[in-house]
C-alpha positions in Angstrom: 0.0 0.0 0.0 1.0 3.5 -0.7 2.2 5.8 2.2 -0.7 8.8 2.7 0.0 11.6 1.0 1.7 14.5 3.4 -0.5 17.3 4.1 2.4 20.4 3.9 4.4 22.2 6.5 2.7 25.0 8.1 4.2 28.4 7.0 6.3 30.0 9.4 5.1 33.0 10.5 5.9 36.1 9.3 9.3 38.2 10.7 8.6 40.4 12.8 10.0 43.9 12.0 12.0 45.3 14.4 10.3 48.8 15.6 12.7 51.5 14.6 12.5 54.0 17.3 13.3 57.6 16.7 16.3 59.6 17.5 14.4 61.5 20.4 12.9 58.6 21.7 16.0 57.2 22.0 18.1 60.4 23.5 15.4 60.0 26.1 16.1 56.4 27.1 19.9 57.1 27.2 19.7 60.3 29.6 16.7 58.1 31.7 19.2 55.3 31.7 21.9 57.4 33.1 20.0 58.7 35.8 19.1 54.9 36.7 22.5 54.1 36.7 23.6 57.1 38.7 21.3 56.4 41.3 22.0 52.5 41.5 25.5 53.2 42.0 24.5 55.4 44.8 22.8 52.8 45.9 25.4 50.0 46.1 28.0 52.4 47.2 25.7 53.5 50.4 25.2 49.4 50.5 28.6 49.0 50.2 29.7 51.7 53.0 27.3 50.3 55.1 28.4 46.6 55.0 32.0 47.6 55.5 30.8 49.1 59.1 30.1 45.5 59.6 27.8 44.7 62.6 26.2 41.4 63.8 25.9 38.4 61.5 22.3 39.1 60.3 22.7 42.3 59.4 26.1 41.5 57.5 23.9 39.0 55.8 21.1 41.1 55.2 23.2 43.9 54.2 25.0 41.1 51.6 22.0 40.2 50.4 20.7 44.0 49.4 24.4 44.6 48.3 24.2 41.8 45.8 20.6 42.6 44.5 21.7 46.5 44.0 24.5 45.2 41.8 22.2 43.0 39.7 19.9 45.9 39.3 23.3 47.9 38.2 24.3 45.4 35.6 20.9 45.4 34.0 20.6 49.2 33.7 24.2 49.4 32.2 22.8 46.5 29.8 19.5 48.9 28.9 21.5 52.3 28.8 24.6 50.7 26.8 21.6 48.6 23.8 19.8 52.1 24.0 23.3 54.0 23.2 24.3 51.5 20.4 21.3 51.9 19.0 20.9 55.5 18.6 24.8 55.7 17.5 23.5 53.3 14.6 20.8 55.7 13.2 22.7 59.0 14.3 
């Protein structure tokens, strides 16, 4: 007997276009970006100072702990402000 006939791949869907934003749009995101990253840095560093006063063990812990998350949030606002600069020095 004959194999069944195949019924055809579904298409793949169509590409998505990447939104091109504008110049100003992106200008804003850079200078929002840098004041998120001004004031995380403040933020660890206050962390930072603080931890280095040292104290019992669960507030060194604690203190670790919020030092750590304040350095996570640091990372990912460089990562924002640093796609938000390459992309508006690719269009500019």
């Amino acid at each position: 007997a004959a194999p069944a006939p195949r019924a055809p791949a579904p298409a793949a869907p169509p590409a998505v276009a990447k939104k091109v934003r504008s110049p100003s749009t992106l200008r804003r995101l850079v200078a929002l970006a840098e004041r998120e990253v001004e004031a995380a840095c403040a933020e660890r560093d206050r962390l930072a100072a603080e931890l280095a006063g040292g104290g019992d063990y669960t507030a060194v812990a604690r203190l670790a702990a919020q030092l750590a998350a304040a350095e996570t949030r640091l990372a990912e606002t460089e990562e924002r402000w640093l796609a938000a600069a390459e992309e508006l020095g690719s269009i500019a």
